[in-house]
C-alpha positions as a printed Julia matrix, in Angstrom:
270×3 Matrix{Float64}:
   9.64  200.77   96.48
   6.55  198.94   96.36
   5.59  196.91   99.49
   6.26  193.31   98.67
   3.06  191.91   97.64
   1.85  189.13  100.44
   0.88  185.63   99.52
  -1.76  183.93  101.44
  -0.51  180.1   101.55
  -3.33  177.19  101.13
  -2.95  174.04  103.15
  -1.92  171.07  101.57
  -4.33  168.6   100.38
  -5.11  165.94  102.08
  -4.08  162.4   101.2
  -7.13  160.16  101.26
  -6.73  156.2   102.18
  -7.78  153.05  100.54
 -11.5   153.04   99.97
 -12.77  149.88  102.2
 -13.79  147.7    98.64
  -9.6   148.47   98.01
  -8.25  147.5   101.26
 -10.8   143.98  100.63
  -8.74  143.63   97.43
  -5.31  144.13   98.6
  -6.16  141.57  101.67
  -7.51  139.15   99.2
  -4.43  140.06   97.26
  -1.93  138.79   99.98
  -4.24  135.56  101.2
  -3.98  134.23   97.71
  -0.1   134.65   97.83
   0.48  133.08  101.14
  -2.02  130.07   99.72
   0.35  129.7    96.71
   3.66  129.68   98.93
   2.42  127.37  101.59
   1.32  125.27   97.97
   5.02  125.47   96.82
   6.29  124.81  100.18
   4.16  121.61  100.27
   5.16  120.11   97.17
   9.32  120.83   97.77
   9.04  118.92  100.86
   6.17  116.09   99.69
   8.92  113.5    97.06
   6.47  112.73   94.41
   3.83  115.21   95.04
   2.75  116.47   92.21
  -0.73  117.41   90.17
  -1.14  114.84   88.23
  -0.89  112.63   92.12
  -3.33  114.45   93.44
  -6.01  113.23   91.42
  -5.37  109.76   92.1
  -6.97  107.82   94.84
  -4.68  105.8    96.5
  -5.29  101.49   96.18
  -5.13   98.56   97.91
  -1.49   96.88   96.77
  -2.46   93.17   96.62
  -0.28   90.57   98.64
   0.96   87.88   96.39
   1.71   84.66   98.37
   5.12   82.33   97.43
   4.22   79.06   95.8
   3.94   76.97   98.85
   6.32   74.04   98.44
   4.86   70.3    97.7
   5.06   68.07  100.65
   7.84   65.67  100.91
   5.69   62.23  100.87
   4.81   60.6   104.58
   7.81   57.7   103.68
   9.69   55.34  105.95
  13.21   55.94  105.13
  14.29   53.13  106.86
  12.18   51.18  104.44
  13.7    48.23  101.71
  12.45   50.57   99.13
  14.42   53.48  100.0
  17.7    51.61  100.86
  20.21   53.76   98.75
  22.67   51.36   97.18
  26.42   52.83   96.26
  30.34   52.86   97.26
  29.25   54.56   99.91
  26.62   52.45  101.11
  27.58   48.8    99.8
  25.39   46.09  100.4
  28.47   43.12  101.24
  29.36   40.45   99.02
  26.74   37.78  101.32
  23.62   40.14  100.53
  21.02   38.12   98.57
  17.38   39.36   98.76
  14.85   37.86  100.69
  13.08   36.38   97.39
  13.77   36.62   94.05
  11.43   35.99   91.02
  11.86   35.21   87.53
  10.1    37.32   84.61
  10.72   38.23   81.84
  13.72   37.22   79.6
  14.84   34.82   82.56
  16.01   37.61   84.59
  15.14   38.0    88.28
  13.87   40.96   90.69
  12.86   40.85   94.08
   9.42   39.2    94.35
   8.32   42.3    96.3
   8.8    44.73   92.6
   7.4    42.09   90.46
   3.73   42.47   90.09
   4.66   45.98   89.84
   7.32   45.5    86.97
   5.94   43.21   85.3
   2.31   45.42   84.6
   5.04   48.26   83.37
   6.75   45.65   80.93
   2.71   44.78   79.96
   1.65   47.92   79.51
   4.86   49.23   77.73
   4.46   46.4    75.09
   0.52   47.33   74.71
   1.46   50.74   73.92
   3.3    49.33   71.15
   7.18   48.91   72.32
   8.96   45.72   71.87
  10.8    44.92   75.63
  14.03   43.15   76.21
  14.92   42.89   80.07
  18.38   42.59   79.65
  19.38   42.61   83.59
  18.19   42.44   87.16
  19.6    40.75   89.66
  22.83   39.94   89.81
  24.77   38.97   92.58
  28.54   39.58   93.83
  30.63   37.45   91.94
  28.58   38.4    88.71
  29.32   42.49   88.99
  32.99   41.52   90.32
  33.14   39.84   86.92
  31.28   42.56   84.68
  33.55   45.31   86.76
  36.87   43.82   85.84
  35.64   42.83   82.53
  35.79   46.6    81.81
  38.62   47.47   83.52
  41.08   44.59   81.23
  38.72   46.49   78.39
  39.73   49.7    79.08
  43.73   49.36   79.53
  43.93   46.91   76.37
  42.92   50.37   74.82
  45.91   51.84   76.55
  44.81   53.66   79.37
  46.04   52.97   82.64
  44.39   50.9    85.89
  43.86   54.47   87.4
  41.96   55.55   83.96
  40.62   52.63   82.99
  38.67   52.24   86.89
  37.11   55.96   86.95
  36.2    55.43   83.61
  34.4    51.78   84.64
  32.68   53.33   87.63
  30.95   55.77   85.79
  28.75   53.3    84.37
  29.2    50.01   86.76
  29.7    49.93   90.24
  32.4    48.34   92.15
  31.14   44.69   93.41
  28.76   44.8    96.63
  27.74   48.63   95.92
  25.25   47.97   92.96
  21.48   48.23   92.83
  21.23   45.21   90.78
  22.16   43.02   93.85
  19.56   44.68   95.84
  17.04   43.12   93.13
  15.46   46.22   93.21
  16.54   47.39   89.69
  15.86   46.77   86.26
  17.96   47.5    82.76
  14.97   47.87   79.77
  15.67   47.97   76.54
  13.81   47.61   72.96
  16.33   45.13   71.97
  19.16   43.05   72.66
  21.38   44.71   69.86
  20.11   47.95   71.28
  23.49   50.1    72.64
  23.56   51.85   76.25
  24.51   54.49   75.54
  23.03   58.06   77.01
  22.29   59.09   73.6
  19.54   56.78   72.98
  17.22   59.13   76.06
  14.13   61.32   75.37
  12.75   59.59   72.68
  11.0    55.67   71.92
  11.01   53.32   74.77
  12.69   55.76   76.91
  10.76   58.23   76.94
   8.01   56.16   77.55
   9.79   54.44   80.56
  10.79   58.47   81.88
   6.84   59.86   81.33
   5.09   56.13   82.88
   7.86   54.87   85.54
   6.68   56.32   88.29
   3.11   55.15   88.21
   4.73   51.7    88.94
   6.97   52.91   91.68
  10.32   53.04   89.1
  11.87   55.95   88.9
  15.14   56.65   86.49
  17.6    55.88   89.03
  20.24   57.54   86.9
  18.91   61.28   85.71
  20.18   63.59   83.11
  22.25   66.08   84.76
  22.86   63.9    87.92
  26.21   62.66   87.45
  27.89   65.27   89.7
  25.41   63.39   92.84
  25.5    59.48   91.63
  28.91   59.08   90.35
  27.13   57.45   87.53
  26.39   59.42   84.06
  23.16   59.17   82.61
  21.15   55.57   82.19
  17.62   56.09   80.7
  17.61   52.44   80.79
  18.35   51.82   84.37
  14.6    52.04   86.76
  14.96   51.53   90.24
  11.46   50.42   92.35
  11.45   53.35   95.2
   7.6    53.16   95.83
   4.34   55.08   94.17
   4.7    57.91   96.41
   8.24   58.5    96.51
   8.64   57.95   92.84
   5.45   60.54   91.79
   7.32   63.29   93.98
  10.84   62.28   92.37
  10.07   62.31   88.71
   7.92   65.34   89.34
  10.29   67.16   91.16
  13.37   65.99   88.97
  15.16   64.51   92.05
  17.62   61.59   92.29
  17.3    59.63   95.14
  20.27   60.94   96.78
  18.53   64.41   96.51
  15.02   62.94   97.34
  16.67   61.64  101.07
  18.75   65.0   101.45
  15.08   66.56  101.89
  14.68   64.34  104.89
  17.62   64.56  106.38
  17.38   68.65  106.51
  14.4    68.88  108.53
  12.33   69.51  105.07
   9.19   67.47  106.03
   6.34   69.1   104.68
């Protein structure tokens, strides 16, 4: 047998590392990737982050203010021009102002309201109306006859004394709690045949008296919409003198007078 032939073993080669330019790369590599997970992280934890956000600079929000509220008027509500006139506040059957003066159609006012009515009866009639006055003053005995005058009207139609009375006070008081006896009131119409009814509002005469009024002091004592607060339904007819001031903030406002004093009475003084 042939000695078994010997083989001489070489060493194995060496494995060589990263070159320094490919370690640069790999740690560049791995930078970039933690810069893109930290970005992730960032945005999952930032509501309403987003690209499109981060390219706008944030602005100023204006503050809007409220409309500040007008200023209740600088009145004396203790005044003869404020005196609020109703069942609830009756004047007594003696009351009788402290002067009365005739104008127009013989009817009478208080002679403190009747410069002041008589330039809106003036002006009214410039502007082309015709003007019948058809009631100012009257005293107790003559809205203690007018009241039951429409009560015996209203149960000669069949209704009863309980009907027939709610259906009289919505449109005349019960005797000592009307504004006529005050003097302080006026009835205007165009005519004598003209009817009182709501339905003649907003247009004519009245709508004249509703736009002017209150640059004589007058306001429409009895507003659309009101009848739930006077107890009275809607007189576009009826003015009541409350002053210039008070009557500018009334007719502006859209306030009765029971409204108008309610301001007061809250603490609502501007």
């Amino acid at each position: 047998m042939n000695a078994p032939e010997t083989r001489t073993r070489r060493p194995a080669p060496r494995r060589r590392g990263p070159s320094p330019a490919g370690r640069l790369l790999v740690l560049l590599l791995v930078l970039g990737g933690a810069v893109a997970l930290l970005a992730g992280l960032f945005r999952l934890v930032s509501p309403g982050a987003g690209p499109a956000q981060a390219q706008v600079t944030p602005t100023a929000i204006p503050t809007v203010s409220p409309e500040p509220t007008p200023p209740l008027p600088a009145v004396d509500l203790n005044s003869w021009e404020l005196r609020l006139v109703d069942i609830d506040h009756p004047l007594g059957e003696d009351f009788v102002p402290p002067s009365l003066t005739y104008i127009a159609d013989g009817q009478q006012v208080d002679s403190r309201v009747a410069t002041m009515l008589n330039r809106l009866i003036n002006d009214a009639k410039n502007a082309g109306y015709t003007i019948y006055f058809c009631s100012g003053y009257r005293d107790y005995a003559t809205q203690l006859s007018i009241y039951q005058r429409h009560i015996d009207q209203y149960t000669a139609e069949g209704m009863t004394q309980e009907e027939a009375k709610a259906k009289t006070l919505l449109a005349v008081q019960y005797p000592g709690c009307s504004e006529h006896q005050s003097g302080l009131c006026a009835d205007i119409l165009e005519s004598s045949d003209q009817k009182m009814i709501p339905e003649i509002g907003g247009s004519g005469l009245m709508l004249w008296l509703e736009q002017h009024c209150a640059e004589y002091g007058y306001v429409i004592r009895y507003p659309k919409d009101k009848t739930a607060i006077t107890t009275i339904e809607y007189e576009p007819w009826h003015l009541r003198y409350v002053g210039k001031e008070a009557a500018a903030y009334m007719m502006e406002n859209g306030l009765c007078l029971e409204e108008f004093l309610a301001l007061y009475d809250a603490g609502s003084v501007g």
